[in-house]
ROTITI-420206 format. One line per field, with one value per residue (C-alpha): x, y, z; residue in three letters; residue number from 1. Coordinates in nm, 4 decimals, m for minus. Each point is the difference from the previous one (the first is absolute). Layout:
<pts>
east = c(X;...)
north = c(Y;...)
up = c(Z;...)
residu = c(ALA;...)
num = c(NUM;...)
</pts>
This chain:
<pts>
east = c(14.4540;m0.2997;0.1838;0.0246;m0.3611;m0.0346;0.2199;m0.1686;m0.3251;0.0961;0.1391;m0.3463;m0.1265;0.1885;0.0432;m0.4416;0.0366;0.2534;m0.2325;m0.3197;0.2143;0.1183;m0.3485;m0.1268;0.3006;m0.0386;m0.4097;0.0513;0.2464;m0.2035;0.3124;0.2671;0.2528;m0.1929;m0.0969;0.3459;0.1067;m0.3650;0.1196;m0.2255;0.2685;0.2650;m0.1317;m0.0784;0.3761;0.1211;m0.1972;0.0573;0.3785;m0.0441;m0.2408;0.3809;0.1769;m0.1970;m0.0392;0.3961;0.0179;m0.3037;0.2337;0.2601;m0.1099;m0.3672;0.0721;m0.1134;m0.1769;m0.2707;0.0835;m0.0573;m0.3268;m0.1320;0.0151;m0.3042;m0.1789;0.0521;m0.1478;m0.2797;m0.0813;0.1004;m0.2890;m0.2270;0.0609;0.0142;m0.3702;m0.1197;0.1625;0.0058;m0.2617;0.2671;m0.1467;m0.0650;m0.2451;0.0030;0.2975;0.2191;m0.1283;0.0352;0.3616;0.1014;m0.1583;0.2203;0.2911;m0.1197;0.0191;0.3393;0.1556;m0.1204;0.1566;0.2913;0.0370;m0.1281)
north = c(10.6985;0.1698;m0.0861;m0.3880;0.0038;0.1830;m0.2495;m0.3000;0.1661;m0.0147;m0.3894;m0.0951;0.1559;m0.0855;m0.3599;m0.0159;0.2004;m0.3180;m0.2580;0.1268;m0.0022;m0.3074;m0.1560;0.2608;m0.1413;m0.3856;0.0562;0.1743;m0.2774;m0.2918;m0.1956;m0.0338;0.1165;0.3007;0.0604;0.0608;0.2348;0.2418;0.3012;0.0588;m0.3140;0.1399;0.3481;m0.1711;m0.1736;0.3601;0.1289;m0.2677;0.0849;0.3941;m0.1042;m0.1842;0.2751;0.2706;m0.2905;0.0226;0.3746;m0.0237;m0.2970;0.2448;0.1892;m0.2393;m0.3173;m0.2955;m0.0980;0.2522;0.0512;m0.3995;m0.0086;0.3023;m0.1330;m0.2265;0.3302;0.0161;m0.3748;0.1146;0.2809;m0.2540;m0.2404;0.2622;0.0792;m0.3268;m0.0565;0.3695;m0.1497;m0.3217;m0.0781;m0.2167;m0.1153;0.2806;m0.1122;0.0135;m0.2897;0.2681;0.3347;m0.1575;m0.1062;0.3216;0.1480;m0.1659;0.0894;0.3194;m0.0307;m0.1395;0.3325;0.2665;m0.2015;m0.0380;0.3863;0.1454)
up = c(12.2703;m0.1774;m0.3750;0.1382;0.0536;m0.3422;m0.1675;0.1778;m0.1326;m0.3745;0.0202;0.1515;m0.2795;m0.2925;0.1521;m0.0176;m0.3292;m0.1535;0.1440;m0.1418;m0.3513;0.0344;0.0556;m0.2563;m0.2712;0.1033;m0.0943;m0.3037;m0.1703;m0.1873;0.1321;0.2766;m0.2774;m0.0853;0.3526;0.0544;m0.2894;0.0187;0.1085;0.2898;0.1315;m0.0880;0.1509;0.3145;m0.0299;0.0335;0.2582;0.2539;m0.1085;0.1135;0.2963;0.1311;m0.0490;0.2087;0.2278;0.0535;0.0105;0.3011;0.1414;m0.0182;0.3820;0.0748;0.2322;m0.1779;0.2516;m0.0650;m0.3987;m0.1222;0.1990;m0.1706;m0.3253;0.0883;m0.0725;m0.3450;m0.0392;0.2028;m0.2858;m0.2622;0.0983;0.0027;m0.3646;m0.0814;0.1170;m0.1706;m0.3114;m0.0404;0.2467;0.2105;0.3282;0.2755;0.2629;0.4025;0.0250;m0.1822;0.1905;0.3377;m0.0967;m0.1259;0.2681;0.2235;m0.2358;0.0277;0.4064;m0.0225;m0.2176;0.2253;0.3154;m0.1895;m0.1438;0.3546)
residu = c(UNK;UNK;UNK;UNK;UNK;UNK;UNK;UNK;UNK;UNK;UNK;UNK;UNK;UNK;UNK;UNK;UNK;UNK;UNK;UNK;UNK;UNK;UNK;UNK;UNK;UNK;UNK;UNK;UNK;UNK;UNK;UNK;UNK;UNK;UNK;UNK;UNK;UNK;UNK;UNK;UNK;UNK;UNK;UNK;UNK;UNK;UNK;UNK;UNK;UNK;UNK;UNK;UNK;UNK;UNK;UNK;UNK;UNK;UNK;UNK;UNK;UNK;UNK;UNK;UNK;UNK;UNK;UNK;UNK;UNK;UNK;UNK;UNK;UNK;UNK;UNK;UNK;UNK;UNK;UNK;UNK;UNK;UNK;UNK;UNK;UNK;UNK;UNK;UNK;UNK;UNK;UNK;UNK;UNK;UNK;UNK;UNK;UNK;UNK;UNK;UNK;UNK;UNK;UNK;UNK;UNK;UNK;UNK;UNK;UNK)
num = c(1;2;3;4;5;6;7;8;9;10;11;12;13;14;15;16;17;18;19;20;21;22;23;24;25;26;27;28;29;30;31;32;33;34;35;36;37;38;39;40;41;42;43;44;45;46;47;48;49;50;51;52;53;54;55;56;57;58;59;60;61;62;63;64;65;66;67;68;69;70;71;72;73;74;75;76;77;78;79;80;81;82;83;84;85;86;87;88;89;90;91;92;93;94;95;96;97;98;99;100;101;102;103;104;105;106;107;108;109;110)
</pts>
């Protein structure tokens, strides 16, 4: 059970990893075309790709009950980059709703 939980770790990861790319790509092209072929896309492309594979190999032994909730974790570290930078919005209506996300995970993983 400990690898499921190490496996769910690294596609929470790599799926935050592939989103910050993506928005990282879709800023860097001067259009939607070139947005789409930048290689910080393309990298992002590839790392949502791995983040489903771990994802099966934690699905493998982890209900998925508990394992699709957790993924909400990774968002919650994806916003937070996204506001450090690219100064997205991060103010009390997003703490108190991940704290409350937050909540929910350790009731669900107790």
């Amino acid at each position: 059970m400990t690898q499921a939980y190490i496996f769910l770790a690294l596609a929470i990861a790599s799926n935050a990893a592939g989103h910050l790319l993506l928005k990282g790509g879709a800023l860097a092209g001067a259009d939607l075309l070139r947005a789409l072929l930048h290689f910080k896309t393309i990298l992002g492309i590839g790392a949502l790709g791995g983040s489903a594979v771990v994802y099966v190999a934690a699905l493998r032994t982890l209900p998925l009950s508990v394992a699709m909730p957790s993924l909400v974790a990774g968002f919650l570290m994806t916003a937070l980059i996204a506001h450090l930078v690219w100064d997205e919005p991060f103010g009390l209506r997003q703490l108190t709703a991940f704290g409350f996300i937050a909540i929910g995970l350790y009731l669900l993983h107790r």
